[in-house]
C-alpha positions in Angstrom: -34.1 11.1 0.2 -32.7 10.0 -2.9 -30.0 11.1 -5.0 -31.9 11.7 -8.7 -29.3 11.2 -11.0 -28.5 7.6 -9.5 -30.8 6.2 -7.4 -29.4 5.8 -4.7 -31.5 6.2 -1.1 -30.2 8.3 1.5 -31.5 8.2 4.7 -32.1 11.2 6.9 -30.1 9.4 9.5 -27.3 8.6 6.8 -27.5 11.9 5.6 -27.0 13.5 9.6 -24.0 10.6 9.9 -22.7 12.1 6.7 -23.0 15.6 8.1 -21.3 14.4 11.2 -18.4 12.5 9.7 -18.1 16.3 7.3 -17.5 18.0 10.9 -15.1 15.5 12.3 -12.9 14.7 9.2 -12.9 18.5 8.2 -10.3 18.6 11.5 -7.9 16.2 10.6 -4.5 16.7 10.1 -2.7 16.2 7.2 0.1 14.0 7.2 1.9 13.8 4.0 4.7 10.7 5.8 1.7 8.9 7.1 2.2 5.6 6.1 -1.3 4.2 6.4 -4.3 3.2 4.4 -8.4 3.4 5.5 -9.8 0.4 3.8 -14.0 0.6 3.5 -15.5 -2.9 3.3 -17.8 -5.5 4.4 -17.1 -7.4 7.7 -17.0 -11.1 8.4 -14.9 -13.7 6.6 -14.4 -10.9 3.7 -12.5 -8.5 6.5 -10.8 -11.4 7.9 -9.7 -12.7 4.8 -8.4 -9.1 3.2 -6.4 -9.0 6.5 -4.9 -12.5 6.7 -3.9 -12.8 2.6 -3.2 -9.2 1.3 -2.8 -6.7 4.7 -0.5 -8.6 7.4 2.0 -10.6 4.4 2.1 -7.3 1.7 1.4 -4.2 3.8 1.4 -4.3 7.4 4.6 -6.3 7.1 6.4 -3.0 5.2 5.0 -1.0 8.3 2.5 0.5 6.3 -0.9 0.6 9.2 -4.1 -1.1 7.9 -7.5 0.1 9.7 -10.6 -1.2 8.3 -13.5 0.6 8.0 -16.5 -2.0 8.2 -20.3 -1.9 7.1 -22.4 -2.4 4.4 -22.4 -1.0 1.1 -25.0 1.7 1.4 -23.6 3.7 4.0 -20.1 3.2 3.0 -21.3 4.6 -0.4 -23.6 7.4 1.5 -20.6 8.3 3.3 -18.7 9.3 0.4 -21.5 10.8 -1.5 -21.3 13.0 2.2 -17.5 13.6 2.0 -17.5 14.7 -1.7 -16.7 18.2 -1.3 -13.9 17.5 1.4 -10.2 17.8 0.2 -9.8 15.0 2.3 -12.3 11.9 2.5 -11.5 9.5 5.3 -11.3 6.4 3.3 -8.6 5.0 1.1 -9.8 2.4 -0.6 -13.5 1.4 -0.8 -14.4 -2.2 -1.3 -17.7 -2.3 -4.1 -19.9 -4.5 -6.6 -19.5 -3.9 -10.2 -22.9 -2.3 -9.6 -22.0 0.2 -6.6 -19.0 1.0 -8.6 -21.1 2.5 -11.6 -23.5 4.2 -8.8 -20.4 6.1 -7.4 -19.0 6.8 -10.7 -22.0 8.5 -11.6 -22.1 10.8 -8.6 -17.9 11.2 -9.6 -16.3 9.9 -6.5 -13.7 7.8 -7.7 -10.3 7.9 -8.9 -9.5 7.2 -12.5 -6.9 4.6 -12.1 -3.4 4.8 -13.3 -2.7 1.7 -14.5 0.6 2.6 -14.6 1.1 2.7 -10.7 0.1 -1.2 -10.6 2.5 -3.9 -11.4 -0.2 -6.5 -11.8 -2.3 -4.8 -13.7 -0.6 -6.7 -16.7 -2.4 -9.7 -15.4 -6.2 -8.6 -15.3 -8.5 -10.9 -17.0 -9.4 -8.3 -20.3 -13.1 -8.8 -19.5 -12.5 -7.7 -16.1 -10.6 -4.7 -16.0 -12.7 -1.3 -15.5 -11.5 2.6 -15.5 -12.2 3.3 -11.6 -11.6 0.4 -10.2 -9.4 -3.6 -10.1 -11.5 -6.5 -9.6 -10.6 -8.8 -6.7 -12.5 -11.7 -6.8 -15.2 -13.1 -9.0 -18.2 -15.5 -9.0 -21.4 -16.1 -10.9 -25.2 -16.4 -9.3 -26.4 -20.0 -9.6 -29.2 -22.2 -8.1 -28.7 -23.7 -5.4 -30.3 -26.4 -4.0 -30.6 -29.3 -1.3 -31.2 -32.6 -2.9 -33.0 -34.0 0.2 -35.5 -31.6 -0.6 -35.8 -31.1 -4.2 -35.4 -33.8 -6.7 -35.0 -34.1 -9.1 -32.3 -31.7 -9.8 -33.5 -27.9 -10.9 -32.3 -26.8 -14.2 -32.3 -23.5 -13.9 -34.4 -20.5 -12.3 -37.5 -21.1 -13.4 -37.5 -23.9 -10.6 -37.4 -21.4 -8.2 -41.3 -20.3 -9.2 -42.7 -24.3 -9.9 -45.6 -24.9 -7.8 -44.1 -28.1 -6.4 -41.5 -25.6 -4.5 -43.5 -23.6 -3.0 -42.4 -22.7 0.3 -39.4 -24.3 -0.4 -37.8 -20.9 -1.9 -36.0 -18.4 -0.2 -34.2 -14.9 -1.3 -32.5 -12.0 0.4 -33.7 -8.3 1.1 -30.1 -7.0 0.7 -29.6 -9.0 -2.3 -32.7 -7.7 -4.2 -31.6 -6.5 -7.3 -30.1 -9.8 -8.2 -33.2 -11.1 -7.3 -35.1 -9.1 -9.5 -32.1 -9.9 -12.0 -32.9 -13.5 -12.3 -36.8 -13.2 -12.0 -36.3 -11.0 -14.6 -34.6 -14.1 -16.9 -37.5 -16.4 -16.2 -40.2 -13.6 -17.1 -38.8 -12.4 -20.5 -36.8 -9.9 -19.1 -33.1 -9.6 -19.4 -30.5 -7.8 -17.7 -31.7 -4.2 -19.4 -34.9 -4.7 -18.0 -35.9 -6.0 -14.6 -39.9 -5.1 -15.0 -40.6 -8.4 -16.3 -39.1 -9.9 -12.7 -42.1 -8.3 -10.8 -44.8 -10.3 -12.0 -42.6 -13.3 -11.8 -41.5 -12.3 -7.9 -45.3 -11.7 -7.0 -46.4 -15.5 -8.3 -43.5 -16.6 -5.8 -44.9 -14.1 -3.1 -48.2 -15.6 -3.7 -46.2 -19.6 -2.7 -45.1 -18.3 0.4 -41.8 -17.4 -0.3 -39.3 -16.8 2.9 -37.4 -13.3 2.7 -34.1 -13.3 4.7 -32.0 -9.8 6.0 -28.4 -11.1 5.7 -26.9 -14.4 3.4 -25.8 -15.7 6.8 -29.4 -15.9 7.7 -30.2 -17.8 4.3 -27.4 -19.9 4.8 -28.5 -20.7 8.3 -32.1 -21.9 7.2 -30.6 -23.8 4.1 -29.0 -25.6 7.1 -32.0 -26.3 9.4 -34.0 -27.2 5.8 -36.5 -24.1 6.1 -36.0 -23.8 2.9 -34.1 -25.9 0.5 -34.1 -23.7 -3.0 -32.6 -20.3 -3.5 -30.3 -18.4 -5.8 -26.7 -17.5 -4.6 -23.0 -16.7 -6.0 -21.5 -19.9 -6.6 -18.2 -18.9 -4.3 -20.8 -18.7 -1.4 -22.3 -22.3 -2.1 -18.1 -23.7 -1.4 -18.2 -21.8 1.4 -21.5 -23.2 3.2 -20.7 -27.0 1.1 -17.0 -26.2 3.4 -19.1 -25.8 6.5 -21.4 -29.6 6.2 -24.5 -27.4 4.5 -25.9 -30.1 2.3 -26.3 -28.2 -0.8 -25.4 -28.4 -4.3 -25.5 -25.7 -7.1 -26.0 -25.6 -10.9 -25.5 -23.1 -13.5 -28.8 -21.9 -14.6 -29.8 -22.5 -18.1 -31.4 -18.9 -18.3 -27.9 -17.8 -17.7 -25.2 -16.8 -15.2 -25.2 -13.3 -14.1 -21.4 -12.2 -13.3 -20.9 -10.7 -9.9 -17.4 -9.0 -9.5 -15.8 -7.6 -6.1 -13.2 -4.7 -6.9 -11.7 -2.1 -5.0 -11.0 1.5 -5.8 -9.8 4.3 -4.5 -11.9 8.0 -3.3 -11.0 11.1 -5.4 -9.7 12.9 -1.9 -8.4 9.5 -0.6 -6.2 11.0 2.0 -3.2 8.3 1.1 -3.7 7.6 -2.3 0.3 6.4 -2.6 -0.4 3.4 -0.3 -4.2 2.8 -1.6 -2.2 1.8 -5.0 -0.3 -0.4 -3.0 -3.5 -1.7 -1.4 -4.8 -2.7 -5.1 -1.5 -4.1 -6.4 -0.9 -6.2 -3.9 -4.4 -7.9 -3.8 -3.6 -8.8 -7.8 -0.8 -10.5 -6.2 -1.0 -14.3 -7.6 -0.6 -15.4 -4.1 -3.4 -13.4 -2.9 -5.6 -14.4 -5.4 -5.2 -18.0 -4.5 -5.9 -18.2 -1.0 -8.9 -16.3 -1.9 -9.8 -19.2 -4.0 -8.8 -21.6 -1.2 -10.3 -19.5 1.5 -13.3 -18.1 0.2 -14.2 -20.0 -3.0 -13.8 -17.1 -6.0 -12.3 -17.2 -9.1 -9.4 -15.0 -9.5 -9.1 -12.2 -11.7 -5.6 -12.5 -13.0 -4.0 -14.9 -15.6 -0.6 -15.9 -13.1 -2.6 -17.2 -10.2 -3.6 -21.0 -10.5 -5.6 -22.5 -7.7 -4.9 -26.6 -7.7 -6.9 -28.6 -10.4 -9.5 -29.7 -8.0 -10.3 -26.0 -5.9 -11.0 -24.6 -9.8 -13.4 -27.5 -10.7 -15.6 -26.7 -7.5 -15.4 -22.8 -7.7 -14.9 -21.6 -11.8 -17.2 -23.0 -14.3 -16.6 -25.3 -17.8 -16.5 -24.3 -20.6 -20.1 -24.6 -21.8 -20.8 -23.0 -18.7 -19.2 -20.1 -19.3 -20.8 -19.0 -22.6 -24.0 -18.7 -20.3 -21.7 -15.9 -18.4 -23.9 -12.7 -18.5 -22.9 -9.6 -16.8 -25.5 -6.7 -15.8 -26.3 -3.7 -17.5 -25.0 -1.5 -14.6 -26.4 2.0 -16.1 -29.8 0.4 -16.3 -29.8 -0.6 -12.5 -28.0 2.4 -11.7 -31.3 5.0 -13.6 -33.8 2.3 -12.2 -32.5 1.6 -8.7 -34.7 3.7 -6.5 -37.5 2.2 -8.4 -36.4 -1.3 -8.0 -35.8 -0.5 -4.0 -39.5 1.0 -3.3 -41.0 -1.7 -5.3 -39.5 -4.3 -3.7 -40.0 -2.9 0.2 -43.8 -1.6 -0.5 -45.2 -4.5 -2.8 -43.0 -8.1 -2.6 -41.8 -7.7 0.9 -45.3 -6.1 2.1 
């Protein structure tokens, strides 16, 4: 079942976790001298990393607990939809896309932020800073490509749907709204109007493109050259270029949509004093570097300068950054069960 005002898919067996996780929080205590924060996000090296450079060195180490409450998006984002009506949800802080955030904006689930409660906040890029919730990391999506198996060098996305590629060219199921995004560039579409994208994604269908569940899967058969043409956040690219993946990227000349990470905080976030910690210390400059070194993003504040070298493989120049486009969240947000169905009963059928 869907939710109609945002489009966003709730499963019968999300919506019976949801009912269960209603039953179990609705018995918790309340413990106003908890110190303690629930922290919703995606595993892997993104759990690792929030632990190692903004949990053990600016929480844990003031005795405040950190538990981590891993999975994907959806049913983090089901779960709160589930929790709505509880006067006290059982996350703190939920880590989101720019996109989710609008979704769960739209269903009011967030906190309006108090700026005012964040010492950092000072420090925000303008172009990054949002009512419900602080960015913490940011990239672009770019082509990416291995030179042994295409050259010459794409230019852009429309490489992605030559005929010379073809079975060359892999995408994402997880990731198919930014997949639509950029088809949607190629086709005449822009990032108000995906519909375009569809035609554009059905030529590649017809050239035997490879769909993939997870980016660690793509990544892996980037490595074993399955496939040598894909696009992918540029911070992802270091990442696998860190790892002996032979790939190189380029900024597509149809543009470069932006892809934030933020973090914000439930409306009954149980311990909404330490969730504000939580977000004001991962603005910390320090933080935001050894993301950059770590995991390859661009920090979002104006005090944190990765060395000369780490920003020239992860930001952009400056030519490169007037192609910068960010997506219309409202329009994905009224068109995203639309976009879903599409994609699972026609491209991936």
């Amino acid at each position: 079942m869907s939710d109609a005002r945002t489009g966003i898919r709730l499963s019968r067996r999300a919506a019976l976790a949801g009912a269960a996780a209603l039953v179990g929080s609705a018995a918790l205590p309340a413990f106003a001298d908890e110190k303690k924060v629930v922290v919703g996000t995606w595993g892997g090296d993104y759990a690792r990393l929030l632990n190692k450079n903004i949990e053990a060195p600016f929480l844990q180490s003031k005795g405040i607990e950190v538990l981590q409450d891993i999975a994907s998006d959806e049913p983090r984002r089901n779960k709160m939809i589930a929790e709505k009506r509880l006067p006290r949800g059982t996350t703190d802080v939920q880590g989101l896309s720019q996109l989710n955030v609008a979704q769960m904006v739209e269903v009011d689930v967030l906190e309006k932020l108090d700026y005012g409660k964040l010492a950092n906040a000072k420090h925000i890029l303008p172009q990054l800073r949002f009512d419900y919730a602080v960015p913490h990391i940011y990239s672009g999506l770019v082509v990416l490509y291995n030179p042994k198996l295409i050259d010459p060098a794409p230019s852009g996305i429309a490489d992605l749907f030559e005929a010379k590629n073809a079975g060359k060219v892999g995408v994402i199921d997880i990731q198919y709204q930014w997949t639509l995004m950029a088809a949607a560039l190629v086709g005449g579409g822009s990032m108000s109007n995906f519909e375009p994208g569809k035609a554009k994604l059905m030529e590649l269908k017809a050239r035997g493109v490879k769909i993939y569940p997870t980016n660690e899967a793509l990544a892996q058969a980037l490595k074993t050259e399955e496939i040598g043409l894909c696009v992918m956040w540029k911070a992802r690219a270091v990442q696998w270029q860190n790892a002996g993946i032979n790939v190189k990227t380029i900024a597509p000349k149809e543009g470069v949509p932006l892809y934030i990470s933020l973090l914000a905080i439930p409306k009954n976030a149980p311990h909404k004093e330490e969730a504000y910690l939580y977000l004001d210390a991962s603005l910390e400059p320090e933080a935001q570097v050894n993301f950059a070194l770590d995991m390859g993003y661009n920090p979002v504040v104006d005090d944190a300068a990765p060395p000369a070298e780490v920003t020239a493989r992860i930001g952009f120049n400056e030519e490169e950054r007037s192609r910068l486009v960010n997506p219309d969240a409202d329009y994905i947000v009224k068109n995203d069960a639309q976009l879903k169905d599409w994609w699972d009963k026609v491209f991936k059928s």
